[in-house]
C-alpha positions in Angstrom: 110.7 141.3 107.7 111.1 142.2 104.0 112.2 139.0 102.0 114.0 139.2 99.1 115.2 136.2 96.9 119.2 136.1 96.5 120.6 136.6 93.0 121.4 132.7 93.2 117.9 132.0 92.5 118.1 131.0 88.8 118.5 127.3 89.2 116.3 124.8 91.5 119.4 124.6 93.8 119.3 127.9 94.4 115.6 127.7 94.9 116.0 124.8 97.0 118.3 126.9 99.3 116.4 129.8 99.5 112.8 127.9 100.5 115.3 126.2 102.7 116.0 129.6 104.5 112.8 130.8 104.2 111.1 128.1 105.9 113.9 128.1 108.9 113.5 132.2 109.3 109.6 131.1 110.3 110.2 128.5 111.8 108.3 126.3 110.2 110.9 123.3 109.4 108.2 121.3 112.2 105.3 121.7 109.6 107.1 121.1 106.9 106.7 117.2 107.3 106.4 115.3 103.7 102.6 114.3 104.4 102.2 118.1 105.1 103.6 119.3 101.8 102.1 116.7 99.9 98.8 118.0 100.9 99.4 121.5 100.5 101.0 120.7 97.0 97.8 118.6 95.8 95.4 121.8 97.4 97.7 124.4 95.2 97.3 121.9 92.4 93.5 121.7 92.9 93.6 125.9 92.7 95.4 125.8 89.9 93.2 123.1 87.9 90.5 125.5 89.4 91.2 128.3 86.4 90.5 125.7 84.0 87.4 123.8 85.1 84.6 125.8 83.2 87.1 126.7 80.0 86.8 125.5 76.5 89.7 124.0 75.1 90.0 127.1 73.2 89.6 129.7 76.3 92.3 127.6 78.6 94.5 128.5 75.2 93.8 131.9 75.0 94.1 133.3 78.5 93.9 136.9 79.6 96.7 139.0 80.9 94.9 138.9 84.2 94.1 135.0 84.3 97.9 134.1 83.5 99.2 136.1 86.1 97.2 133.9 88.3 97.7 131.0 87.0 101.2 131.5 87.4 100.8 132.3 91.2 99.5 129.0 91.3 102.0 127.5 89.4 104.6 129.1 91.2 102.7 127.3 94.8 103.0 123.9 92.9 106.3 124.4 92.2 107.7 125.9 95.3 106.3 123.1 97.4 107.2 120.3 95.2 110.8 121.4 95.6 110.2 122.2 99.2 108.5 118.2 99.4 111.8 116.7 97.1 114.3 118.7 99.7 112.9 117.2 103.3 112.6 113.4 101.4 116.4 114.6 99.8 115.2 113.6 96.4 117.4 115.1 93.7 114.4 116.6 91.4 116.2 116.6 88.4 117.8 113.2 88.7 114.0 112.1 89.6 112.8 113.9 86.2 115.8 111.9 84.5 115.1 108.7 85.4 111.6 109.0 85.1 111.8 110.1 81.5 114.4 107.0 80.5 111.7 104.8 81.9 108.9 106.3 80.1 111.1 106.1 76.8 111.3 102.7 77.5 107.5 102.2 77.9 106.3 104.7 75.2 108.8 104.7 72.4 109.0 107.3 69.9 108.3 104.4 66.7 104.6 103.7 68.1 
């Protein structure tokens, strides 16, 4: 089975539904428990700091074509299980972010 994203996926809502489906076409809504996807989302992580590890500051900078493409697989993991993670605990991502960034305003103001 060929799957293809639906047009709607330009938003995390749209990803949201799509994982959503995608997980439910496999069958896989009885894996996809929080302390599951937390530790798949911490492994991606760990392949993703993995392209780093042995860089200079200067070479994680300037990245070859090659390197970025998979680096953004990895990101693209992260990503795609954090939102599949946020939708099983029903946690509104962005609302999340939100908060999270009046809070750290609050502790880390702009004047110091």
């Amino acid at each position: 089975m060929n799957f293809n994203p639906p047009p709607s996926v330009d938003s995390l809502i749209g990803l949201r539904d799509a994982l959503r489906d995608f997980a439910a076409a496999r069958d896989w809504e009885q894996y996809h428990l929080p302390k599951n996807l937390a530790m798949a989302l911490i492994v991606e992580a760990a392949e993703l700091v993995e392209h780093f590890q042995w860089l200079t500051p200067q070479q994680s900078a300037d990245l070859d074509g090659a390197t970025r493409m998979a680096i953004g697989e990895e990101v693209a993991d992260v990503l795609l299980y954090l939102i599949r993670l946020a939708d099983v605990l029903e946690i509104d991502p962005i609302e999340a972010a939100r908060r999270k960034m009046l809070k750290n305003a609050v502790k880390y103001p702009a004047s110091k």
